[in-house]
C-alpha positions in Angstrom: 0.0 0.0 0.0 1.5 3.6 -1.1 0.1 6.4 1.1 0.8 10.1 -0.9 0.6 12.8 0.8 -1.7 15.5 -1.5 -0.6 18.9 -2.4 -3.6 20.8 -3.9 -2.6 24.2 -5.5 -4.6 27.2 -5.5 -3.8 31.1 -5.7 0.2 29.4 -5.7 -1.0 28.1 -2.0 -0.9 24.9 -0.7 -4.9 24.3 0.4 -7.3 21.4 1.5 -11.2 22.1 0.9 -13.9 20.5 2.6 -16.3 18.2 0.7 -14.9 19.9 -2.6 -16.4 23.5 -1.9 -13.9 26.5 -2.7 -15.5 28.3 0.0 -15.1 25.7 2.4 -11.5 25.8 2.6 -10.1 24.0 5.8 -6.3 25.9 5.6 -4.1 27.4 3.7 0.3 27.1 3.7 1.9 29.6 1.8 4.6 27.4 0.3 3.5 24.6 -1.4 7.3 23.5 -2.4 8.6 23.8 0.7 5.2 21.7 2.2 6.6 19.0 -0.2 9.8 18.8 0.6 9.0 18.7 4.3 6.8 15.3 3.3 10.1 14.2 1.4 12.2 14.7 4.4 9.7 12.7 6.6 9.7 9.8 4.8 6.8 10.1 2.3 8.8 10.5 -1.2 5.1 10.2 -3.2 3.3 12.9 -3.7 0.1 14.2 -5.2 -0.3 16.9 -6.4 -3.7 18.7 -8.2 -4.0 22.1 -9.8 -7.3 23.0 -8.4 -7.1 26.3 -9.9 -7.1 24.6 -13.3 -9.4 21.9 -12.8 -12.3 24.9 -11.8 -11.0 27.0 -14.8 -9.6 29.8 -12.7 -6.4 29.9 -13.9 -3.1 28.1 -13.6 -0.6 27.0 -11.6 2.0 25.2 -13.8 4.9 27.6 -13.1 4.3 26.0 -9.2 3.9 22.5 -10.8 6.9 22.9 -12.7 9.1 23.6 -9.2 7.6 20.8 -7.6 8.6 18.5 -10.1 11.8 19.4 -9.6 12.4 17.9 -6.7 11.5 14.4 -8.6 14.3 15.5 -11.3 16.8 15.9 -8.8 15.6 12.4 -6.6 14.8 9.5 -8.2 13.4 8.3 -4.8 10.6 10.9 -5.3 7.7 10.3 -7.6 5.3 13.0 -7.7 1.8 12.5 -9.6 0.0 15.8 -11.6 -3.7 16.6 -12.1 -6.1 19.1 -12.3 -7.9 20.7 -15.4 -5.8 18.5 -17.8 -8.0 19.2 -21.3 -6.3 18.1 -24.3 -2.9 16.1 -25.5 -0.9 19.3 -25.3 -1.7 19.6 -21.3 -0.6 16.1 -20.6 2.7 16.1 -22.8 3.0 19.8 -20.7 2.6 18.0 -17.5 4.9 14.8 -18.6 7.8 17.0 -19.8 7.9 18.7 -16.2 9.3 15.4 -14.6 5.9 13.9 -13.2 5.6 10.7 -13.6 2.1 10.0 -14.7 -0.6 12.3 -15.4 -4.4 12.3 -13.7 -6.9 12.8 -16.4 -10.8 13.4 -15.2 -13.4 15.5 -16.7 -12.2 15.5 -20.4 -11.9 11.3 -19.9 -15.2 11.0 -18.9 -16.7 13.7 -21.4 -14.6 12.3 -24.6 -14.0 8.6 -24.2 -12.6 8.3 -27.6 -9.6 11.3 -26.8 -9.0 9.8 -24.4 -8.7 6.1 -25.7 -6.0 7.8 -28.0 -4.3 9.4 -25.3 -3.6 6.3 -23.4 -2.1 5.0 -26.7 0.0 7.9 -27.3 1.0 6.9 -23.2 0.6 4.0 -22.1 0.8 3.1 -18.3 1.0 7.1 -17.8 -2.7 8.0 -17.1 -4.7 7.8 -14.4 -8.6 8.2 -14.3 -10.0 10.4 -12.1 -13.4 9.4 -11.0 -14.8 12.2 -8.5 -18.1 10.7 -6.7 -20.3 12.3 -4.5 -22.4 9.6 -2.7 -22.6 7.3 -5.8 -22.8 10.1 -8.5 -20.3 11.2 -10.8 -19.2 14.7 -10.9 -17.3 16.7 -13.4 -15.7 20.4 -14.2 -14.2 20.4 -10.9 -16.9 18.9 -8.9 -19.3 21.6 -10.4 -21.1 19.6 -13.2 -22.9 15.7 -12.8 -22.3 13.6 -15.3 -24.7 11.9 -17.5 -22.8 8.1 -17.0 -23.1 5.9 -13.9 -20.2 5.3 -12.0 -20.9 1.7 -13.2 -20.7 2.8 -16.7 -17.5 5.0 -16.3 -15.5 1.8 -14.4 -16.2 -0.3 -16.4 -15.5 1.6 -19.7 -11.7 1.8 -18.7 -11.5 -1.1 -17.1 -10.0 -2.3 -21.2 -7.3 0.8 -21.0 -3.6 0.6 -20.8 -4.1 2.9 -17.7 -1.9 3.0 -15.0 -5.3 3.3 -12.4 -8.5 4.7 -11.3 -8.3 7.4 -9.1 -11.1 7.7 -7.3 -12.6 10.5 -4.6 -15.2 10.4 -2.5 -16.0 13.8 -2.4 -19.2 13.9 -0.2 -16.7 13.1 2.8 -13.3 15.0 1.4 -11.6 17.0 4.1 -14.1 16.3 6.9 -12.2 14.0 8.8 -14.4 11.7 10.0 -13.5 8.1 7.8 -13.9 7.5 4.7 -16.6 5.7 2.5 -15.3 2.0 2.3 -18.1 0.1 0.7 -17.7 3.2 -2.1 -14.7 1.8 -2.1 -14.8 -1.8 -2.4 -17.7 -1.7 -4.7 -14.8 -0.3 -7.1 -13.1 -2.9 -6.5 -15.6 -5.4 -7.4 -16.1 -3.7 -10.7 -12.5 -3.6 -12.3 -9.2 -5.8 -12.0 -7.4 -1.5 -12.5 -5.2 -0.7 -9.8 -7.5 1.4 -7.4 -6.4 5.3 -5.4 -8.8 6.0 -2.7 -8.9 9.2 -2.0 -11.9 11.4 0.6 -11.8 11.2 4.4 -9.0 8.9 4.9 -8.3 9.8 8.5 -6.7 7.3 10.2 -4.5 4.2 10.2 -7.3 1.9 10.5 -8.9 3.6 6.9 -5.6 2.8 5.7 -5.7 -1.0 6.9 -9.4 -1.5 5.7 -8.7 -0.1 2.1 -5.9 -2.5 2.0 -7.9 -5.3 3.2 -10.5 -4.4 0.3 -7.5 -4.1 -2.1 -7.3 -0.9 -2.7 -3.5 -0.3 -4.5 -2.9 3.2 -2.9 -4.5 6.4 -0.8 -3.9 9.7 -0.7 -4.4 11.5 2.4 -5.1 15.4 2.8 -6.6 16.8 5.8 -6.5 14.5 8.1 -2.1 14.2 7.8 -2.0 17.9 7.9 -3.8 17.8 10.7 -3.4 14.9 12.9 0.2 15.9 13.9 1.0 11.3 15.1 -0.9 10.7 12.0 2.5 10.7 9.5 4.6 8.7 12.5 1.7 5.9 12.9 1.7 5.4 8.9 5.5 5.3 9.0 5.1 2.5 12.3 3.1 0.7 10.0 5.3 1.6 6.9 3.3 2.7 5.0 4.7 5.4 2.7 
């Protein structure tokens, strides 16, 4: 199990939002490089990291992206994962030439299947799905749109794909800190042989142990490592990283 720490950018700030809402934000760091390379130094050399400026269509943070990825160019210990707002080829070759090593894909996935089908060609193994679910519906746009397929529908359309996984969020209990939504969860798992990311109210080591359990591949963790202060150490005990 790979636990990754997430760095979500907005206004070139590291941020964590609660249940997806940009005026529900839970804090905000000032340096998001600096953020990453203090999860580096304590022993979590994955990282993912989401442009949430981008995904929403306020803007941009690439210049950001570009000095994170950085820190993967000059470690190959570090691997550090990119999303947010990626909309055509051009974005993900953008995103790829930076250093990161695979590129998270949602909206434009779900919206344009057969783009997309040619963008896993063009990369095999470097794409991730993101699947954004609130309760057991499908959002879009940066959690601003629904979409018109089932989360049955979507699973099992990529399920075929040279992807490297489905990422998938439970957004209806992001940043809230309370556990996460495991039978969300393992009903993924049920539905495709993909490697799985949980990500959404991961809060504790014992989320961490049920997800593996299910067979979940790998979970990031926002609020709850930021700020549950034993929460890094316990992982780390359980060596997870």
């Amino acid at each position: 199990m790979i636990v990754r720490p997430a760095i979500d950018l907005r206004d070139g700030q590291c941020v964590q939002l609660v249940g997806g809402s940009y005026d529900n934000e839970l804090f905000r760091l000032p340096d998001p490089v600096a953020v990453a390379q203090d999860w580096i130094d304590k022993g979590f050399p994955n990282l993912h990291v989401i442009d949430l400026d981008r995904a929403t269509g306020r803007g941009t943070n690439i210049s950001l992206v570009q000095q994170l990825t950085q820190l993967a160019n000059e470690n190959e210990l570090v691997d550090i994962r990119v999303g947010g707002g990626i909309r055509s080829t051009q974005d993900i070759e953008e995103i790829l030439d930076t250093g990161a090593s695979h590129v998270v894909v949602g909206t434009q996935a779900i919206k344009d299947a057969q783009w997309f089908e040619e963008c896993v060609k063009a990369f095999p193994g470097k794409l991730f799905v993101a699947v954004e679910v609130d309760g057991r519906e499908v959002r879009v746009s940066g959690w601003q749109e629904s979409s018109e397929f089932s989360l049955e529908e979507i699973i099992v359309r990529f399920t075929d794909l040279d992807v490297a996984g489905i990422f998938v969020t439970a957004i209806h209990v992001e940043g809230k800190r309370q556990g996460t939504d495991h039978e969300l969860f393992s009903y993924i798992r049920s539905l495709t042989d993909l490697p799985i990311v949980a990500s959404g109210g991961v809060t504790t080591v014992d989320d961490v142990n049920t997800l593996q359990a299910a067979g979940i591949n790998e979970v990031v963790l926002g609020a709850a490592i930021y700020t549950h202060p034993d929460l890094a150490r316990e992982l780390q005990e359980e060596q997870y990283n």
